[in-house]
PDBQT receptor file of N, H, CA, C and O in Angstrom, charges set to zero:
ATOM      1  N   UNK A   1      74.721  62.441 167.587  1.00  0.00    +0.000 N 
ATOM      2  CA  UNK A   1      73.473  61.811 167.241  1.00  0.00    +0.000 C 
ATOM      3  C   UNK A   1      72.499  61.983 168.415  1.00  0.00    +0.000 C 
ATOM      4  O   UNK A   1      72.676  61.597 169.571  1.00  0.00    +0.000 OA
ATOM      5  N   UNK A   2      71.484  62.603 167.932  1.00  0.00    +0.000 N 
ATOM      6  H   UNK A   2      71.340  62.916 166.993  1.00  0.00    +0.000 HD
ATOM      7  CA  UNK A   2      69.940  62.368 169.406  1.00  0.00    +0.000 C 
ATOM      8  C   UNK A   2      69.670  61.419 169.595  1.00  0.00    +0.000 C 
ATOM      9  O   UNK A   2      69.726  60.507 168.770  1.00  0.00    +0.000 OA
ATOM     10  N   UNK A   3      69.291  61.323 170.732  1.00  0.00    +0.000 N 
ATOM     11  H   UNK A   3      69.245  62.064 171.403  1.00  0.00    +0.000 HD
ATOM     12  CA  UNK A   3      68.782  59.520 171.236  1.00  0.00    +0.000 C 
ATOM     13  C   UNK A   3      67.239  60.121 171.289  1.00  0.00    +0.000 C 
ATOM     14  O   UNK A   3      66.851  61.288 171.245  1.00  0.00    +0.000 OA
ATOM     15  N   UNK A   4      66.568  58.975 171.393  1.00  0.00    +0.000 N 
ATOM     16  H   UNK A   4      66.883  58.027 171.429  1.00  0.00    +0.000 HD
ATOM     17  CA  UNK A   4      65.322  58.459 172.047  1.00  0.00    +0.000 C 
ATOM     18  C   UNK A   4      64.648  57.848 172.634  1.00  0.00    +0.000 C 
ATOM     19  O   UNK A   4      64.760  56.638 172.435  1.00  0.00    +0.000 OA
ATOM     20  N   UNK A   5      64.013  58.119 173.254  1.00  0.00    +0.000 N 
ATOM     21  H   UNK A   5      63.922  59.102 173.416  1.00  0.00    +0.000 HD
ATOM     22  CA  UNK A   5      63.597  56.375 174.595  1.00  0.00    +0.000 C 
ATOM     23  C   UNK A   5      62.408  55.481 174.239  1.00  0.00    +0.000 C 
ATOM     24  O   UNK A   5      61.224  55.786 174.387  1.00  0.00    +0.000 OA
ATOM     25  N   UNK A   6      62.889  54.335 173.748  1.00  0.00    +0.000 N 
ATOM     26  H   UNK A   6      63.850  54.088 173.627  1.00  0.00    +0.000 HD
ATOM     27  CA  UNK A   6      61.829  53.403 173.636  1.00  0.00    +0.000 C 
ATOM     28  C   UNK A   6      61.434  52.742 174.926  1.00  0.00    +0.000 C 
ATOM     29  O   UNK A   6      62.226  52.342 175.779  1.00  0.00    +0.000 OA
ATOM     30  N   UNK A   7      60.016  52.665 174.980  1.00  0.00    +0.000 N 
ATOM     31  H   UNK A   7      59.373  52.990 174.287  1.00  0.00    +0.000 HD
ATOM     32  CA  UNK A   7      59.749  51.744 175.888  1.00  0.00    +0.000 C 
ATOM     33  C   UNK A   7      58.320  50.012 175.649  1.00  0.00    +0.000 C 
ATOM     34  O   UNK A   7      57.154  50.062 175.258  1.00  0.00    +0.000 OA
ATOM     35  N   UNK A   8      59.040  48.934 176.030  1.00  0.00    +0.000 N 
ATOM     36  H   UNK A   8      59.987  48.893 176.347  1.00  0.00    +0.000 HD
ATOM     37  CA  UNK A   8      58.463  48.289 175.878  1.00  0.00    +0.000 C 
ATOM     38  C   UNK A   8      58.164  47.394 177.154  1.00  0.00    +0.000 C 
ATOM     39  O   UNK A   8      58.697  47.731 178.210  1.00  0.00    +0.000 OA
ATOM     40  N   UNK A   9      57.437  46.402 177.127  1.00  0.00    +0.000 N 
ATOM     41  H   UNK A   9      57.004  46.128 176.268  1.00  0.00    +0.000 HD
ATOM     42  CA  UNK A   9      56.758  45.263 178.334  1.00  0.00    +0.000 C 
ATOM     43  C   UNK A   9      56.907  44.102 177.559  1.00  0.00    +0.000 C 
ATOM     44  O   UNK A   9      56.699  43.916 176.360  1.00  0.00    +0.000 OA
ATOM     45  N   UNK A  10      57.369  43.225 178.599  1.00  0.00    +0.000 N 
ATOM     46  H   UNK A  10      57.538  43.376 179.573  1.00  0.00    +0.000 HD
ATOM     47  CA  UNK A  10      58.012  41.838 178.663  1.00  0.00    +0.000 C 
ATOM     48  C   UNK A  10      57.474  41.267 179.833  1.00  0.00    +0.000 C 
ATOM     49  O   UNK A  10      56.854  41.786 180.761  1.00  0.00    +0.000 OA
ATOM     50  N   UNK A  11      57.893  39.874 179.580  1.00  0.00    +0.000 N 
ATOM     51  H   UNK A  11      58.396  39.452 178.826  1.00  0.00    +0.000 HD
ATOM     52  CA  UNK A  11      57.982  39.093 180.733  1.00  0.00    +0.000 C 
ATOM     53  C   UNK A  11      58.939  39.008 181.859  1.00  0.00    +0.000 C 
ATOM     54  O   UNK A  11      60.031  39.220 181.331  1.00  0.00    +0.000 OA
ATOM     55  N   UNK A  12      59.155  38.779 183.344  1.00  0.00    +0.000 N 
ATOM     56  H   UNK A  12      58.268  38.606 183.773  1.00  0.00    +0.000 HD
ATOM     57  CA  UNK A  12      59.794  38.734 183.835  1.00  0.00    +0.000 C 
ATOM     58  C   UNK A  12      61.104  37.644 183.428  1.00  0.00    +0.000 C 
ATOM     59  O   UNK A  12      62.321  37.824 183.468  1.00  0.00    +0.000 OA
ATOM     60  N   UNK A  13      60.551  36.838 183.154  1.00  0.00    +0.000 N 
ATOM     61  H   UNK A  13      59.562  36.692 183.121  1.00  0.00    +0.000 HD
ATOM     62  CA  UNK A  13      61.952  35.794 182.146  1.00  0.00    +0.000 C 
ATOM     63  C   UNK A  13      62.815  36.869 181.219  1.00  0.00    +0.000 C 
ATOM     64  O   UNK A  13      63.908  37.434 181.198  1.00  0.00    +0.000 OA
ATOM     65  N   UNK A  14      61.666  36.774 180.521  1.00  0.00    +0.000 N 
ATOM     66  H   UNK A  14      60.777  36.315 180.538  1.00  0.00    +0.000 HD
ATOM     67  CA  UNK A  14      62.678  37.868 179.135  1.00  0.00    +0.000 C 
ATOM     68  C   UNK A  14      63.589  38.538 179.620  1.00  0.00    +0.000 C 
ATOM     69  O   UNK A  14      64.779  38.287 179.430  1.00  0.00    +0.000 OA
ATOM     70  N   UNK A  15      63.059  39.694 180.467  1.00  0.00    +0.000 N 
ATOM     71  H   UNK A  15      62.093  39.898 180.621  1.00  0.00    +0.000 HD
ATOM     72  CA  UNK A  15      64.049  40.621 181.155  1.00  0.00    +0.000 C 
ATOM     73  C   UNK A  15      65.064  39.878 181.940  1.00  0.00    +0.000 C 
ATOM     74  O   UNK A  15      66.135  40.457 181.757  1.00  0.00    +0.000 OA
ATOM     75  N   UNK A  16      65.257  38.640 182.900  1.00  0.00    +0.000 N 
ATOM     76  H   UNK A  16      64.387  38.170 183.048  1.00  0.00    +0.000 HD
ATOM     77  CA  UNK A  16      66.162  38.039 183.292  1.00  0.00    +0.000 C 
ATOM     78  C   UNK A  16      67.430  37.772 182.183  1.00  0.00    +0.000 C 
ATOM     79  O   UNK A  16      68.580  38.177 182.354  1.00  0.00    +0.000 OA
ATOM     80  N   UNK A  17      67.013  37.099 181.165  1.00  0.00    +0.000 N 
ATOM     81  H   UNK A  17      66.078  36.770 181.026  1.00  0.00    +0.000 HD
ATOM     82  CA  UNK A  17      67.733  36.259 180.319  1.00  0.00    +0.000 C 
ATOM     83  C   UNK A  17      68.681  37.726 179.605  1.00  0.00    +0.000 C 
ATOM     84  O   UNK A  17      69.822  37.671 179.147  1.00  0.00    +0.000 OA
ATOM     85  N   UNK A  18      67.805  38.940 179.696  1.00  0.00    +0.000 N 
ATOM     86  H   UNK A  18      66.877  38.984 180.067  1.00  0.00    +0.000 HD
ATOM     87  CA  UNK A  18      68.540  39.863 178.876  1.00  0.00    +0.000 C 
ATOM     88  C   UNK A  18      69.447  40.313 179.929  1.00  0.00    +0.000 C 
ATOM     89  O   UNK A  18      70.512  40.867 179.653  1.00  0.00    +0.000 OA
ATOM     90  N   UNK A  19      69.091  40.111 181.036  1.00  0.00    +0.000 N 
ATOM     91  H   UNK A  19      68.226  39.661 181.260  1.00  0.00    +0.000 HD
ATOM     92  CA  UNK A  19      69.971  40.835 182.319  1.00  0.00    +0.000 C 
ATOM     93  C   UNK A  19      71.064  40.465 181.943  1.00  0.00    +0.000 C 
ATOM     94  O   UNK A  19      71.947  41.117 181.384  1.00  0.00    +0.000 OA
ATOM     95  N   UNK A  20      71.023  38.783 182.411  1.00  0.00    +0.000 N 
ATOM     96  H   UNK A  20      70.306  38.253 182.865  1.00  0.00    +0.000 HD
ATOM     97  CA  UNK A  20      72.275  37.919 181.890  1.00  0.00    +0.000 C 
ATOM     98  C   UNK A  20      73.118  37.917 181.004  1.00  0.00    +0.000 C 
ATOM     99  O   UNK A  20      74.342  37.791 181.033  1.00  0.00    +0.000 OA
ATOM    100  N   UNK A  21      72.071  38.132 179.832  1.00  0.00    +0.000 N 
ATOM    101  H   UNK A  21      71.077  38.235 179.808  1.00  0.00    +0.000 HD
ATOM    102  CA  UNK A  21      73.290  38.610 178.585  1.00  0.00    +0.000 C 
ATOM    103  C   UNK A  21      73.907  39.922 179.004  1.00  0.00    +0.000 C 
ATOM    104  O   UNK A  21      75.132  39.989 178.896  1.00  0.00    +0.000 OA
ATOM    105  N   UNK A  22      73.354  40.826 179.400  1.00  0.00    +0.000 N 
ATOM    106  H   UNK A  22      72.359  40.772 179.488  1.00  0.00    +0.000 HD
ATOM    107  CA  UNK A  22      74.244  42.079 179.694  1.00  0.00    +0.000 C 
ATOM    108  C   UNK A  22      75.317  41.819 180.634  1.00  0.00    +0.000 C 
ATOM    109  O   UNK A  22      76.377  42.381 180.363  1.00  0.00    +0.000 OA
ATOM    110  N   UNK A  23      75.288  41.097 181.676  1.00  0.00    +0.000 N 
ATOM    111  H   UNK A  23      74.427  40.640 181.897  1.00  0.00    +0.000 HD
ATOM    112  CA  UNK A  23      76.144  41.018 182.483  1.00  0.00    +0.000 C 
ATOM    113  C   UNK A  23      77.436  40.004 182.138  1.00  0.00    +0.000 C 
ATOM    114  O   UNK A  23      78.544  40.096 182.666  1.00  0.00    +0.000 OA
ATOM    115  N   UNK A  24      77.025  38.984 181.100  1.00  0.00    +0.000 N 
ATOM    116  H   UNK A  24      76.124  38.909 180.671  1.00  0.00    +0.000 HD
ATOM    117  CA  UNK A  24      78.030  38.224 181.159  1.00  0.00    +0.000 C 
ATOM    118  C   UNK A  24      79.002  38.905 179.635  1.00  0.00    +0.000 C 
ATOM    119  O   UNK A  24      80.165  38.580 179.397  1.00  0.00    +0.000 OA
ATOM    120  N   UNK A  25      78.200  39.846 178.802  1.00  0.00    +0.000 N 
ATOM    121  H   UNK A  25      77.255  40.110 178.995  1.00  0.00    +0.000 HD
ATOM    122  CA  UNK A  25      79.110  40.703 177.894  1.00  0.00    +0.000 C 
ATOM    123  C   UNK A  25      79.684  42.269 178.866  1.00  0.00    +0.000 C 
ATOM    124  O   UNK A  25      80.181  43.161 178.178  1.00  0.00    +0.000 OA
ATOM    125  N   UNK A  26      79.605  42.441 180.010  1.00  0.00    +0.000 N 
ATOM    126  H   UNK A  26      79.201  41.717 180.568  1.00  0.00    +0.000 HD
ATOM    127  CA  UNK A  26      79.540  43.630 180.047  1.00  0.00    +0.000 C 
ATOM    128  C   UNK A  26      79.373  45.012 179.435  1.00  0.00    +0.000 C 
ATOM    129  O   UNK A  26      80.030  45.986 179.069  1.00  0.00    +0.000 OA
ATOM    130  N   UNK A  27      77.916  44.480 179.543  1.00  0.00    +0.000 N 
ATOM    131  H   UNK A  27      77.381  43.688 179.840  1.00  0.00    +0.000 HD
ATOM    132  CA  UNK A  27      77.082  46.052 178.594  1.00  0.00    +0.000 C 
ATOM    133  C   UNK A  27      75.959  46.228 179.585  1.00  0.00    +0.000 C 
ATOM    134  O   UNK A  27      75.721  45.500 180.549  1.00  0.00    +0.000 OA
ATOM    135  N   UNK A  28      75.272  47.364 179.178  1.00  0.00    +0.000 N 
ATOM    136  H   UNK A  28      75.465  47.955 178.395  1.00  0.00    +0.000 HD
ATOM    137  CA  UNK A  28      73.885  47.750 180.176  1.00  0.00    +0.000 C 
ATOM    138  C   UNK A  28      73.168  46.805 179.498  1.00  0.00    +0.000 C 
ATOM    139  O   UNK A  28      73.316  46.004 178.575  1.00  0.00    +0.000 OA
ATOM    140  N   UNK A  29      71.894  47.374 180.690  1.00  0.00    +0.000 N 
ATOM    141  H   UNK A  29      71.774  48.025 181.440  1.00  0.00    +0.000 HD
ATOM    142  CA  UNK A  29      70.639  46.762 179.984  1.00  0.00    +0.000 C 
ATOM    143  C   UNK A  29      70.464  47.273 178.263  1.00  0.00    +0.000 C 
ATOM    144  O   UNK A  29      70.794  46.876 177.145  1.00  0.00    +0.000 OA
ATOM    145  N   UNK A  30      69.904  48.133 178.746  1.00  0.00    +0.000 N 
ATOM    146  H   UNK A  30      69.636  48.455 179.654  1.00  0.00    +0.000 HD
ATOM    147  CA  UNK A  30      69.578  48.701 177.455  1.00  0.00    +0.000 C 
ATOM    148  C   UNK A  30      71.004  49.049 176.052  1.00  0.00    +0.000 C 
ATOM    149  O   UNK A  30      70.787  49.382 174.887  1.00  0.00    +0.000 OA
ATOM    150  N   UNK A  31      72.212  48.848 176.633  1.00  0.00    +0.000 N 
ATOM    151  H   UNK A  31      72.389  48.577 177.579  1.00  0.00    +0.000 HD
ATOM    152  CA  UNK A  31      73.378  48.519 175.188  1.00  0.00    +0.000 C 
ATOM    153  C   UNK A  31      73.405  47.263 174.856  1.00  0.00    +0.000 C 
ATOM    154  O   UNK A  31      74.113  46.928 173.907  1.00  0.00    +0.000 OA
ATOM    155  N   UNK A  32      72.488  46.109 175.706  1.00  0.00    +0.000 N 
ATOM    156  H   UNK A  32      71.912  46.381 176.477  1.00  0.00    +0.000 HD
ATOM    157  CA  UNK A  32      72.588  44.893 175.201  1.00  0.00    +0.000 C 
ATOM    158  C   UNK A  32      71.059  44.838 174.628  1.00  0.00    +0.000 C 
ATOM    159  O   UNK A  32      70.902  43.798 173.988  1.00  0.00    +0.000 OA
ATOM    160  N   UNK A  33      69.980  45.584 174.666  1.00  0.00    +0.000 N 
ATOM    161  H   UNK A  33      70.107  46.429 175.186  1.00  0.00    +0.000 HD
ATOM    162  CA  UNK A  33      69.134  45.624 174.072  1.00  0.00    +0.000 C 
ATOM    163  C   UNK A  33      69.068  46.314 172.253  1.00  0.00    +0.000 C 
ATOM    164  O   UNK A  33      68.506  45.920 171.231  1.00  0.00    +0.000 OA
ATOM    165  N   UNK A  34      69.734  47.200 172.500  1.00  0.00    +0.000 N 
ATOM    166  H   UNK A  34      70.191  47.520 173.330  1.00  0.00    +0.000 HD
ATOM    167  CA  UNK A  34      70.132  48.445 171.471  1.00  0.00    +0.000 C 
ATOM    168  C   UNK A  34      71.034  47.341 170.598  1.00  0.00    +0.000 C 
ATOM    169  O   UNK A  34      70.856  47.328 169.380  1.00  0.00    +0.000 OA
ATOM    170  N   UNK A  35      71.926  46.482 171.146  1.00  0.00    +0.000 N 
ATOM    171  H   UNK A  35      72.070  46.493 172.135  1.00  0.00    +0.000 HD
ATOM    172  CA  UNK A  35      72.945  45.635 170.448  1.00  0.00    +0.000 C 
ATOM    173  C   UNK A  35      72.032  44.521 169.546  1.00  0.00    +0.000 C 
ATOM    174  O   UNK A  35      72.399  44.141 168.434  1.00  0.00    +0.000 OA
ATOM    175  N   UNK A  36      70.746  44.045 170.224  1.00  0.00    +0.000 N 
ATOM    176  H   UNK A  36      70.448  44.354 171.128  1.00  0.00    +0.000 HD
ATOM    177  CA  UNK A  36      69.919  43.010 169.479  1.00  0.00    +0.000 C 
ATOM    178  C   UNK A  36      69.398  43.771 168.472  1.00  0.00    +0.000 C 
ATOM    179  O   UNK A  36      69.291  43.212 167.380  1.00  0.00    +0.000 OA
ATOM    180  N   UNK A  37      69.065  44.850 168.564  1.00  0.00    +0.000 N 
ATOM    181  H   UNK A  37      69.153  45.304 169.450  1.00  0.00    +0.000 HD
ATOM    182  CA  UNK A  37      67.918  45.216 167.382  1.00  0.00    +0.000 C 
ATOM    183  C   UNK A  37      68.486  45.766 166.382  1.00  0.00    +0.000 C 
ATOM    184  O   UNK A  37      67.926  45.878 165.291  1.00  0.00    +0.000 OA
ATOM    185  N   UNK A  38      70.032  46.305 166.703  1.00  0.00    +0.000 N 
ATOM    186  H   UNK A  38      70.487  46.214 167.589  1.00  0.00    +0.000 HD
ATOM    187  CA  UNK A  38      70.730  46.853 165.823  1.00  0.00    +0.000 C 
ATOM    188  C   UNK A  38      71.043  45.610 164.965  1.00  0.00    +0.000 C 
ATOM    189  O   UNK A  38      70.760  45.606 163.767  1.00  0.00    +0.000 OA
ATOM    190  N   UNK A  39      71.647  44.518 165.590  1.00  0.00    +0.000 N 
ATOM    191  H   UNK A  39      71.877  44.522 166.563  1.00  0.00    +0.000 HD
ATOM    192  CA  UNK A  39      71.917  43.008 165.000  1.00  0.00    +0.000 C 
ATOM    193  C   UNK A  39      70.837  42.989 163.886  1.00  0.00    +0.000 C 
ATOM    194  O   UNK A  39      70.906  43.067 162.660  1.00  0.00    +0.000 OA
ATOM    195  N   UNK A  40      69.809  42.855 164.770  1.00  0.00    +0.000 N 
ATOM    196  H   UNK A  40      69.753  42.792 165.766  1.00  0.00    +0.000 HD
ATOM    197  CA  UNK A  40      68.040  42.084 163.833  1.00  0.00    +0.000 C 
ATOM    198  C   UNK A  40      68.251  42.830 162.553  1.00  0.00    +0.000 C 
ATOM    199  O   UNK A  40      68.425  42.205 161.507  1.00  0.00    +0.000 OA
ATOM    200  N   UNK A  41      68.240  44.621 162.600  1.00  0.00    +0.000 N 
ATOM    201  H   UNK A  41      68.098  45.128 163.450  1.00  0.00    +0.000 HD
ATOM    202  CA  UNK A  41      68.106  45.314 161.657  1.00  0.00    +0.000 C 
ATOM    203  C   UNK A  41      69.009  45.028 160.372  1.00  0.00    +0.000 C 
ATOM    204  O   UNK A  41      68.743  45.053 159.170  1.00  0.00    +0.000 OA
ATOM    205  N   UNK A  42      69.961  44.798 160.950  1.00  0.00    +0.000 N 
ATOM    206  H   UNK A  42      70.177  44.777 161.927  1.00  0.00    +0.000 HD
ATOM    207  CA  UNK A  42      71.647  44.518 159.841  1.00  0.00    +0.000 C 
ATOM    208  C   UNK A  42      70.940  43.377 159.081  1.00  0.00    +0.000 C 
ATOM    209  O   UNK A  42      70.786  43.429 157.861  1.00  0.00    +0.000 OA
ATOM    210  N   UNK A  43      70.506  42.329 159.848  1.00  0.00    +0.000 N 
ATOM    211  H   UNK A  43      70.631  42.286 160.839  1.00  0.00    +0.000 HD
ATOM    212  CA  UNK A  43      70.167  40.710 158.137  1.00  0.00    +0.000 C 
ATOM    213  C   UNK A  43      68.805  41.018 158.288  1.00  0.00    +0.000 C 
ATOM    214  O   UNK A  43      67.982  40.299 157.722  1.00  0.00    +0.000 OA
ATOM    215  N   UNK A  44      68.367  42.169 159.100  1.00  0.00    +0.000 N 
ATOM    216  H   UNK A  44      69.035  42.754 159.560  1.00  0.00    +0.000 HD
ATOM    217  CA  UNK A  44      66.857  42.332 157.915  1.00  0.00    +0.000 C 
ATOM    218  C   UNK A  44      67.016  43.276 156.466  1.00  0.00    +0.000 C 
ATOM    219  O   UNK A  44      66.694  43.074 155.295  1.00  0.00    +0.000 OA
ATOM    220  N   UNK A  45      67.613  44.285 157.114  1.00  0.00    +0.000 N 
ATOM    221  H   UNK A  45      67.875  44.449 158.065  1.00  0.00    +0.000 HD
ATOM    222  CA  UNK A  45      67.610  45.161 156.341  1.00  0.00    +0.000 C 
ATOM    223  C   UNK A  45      68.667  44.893 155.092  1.00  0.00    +0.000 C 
ATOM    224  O   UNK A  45      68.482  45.678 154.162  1.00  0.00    +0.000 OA
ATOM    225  N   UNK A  46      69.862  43.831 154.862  1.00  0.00    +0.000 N 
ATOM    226  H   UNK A  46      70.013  43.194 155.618  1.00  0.00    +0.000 HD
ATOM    227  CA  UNK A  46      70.696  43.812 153.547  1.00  0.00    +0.000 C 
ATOM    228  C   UNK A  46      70.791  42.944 153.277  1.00  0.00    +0.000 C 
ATOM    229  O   UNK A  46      71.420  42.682 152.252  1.00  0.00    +0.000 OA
TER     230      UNK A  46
């Protein structure tokens, strides 16, 4: 599968709180980001 790079701007909180979640699941930044939207998409989308 190709990837692509999203980029977005936040708050310095936001990005903390996501740090945290990454660190306390051990995932990256961005696999604990990729993990929310994939989530969001799943009970939006069925």
């Amino acid at each position: 599968m190709e990837t692509t790079t999203i980029t977005f701007r936040t708050t310095e909180d936001v990005k903390q709180k996501l740090d945290n979640l990454a660190l306390e699941e051990n995932r990256t930044l961005s696999n604990m980001i990729e993990t929310i939207v994939l989530n969001y998409l799943k009970q939006k989308l069925c």
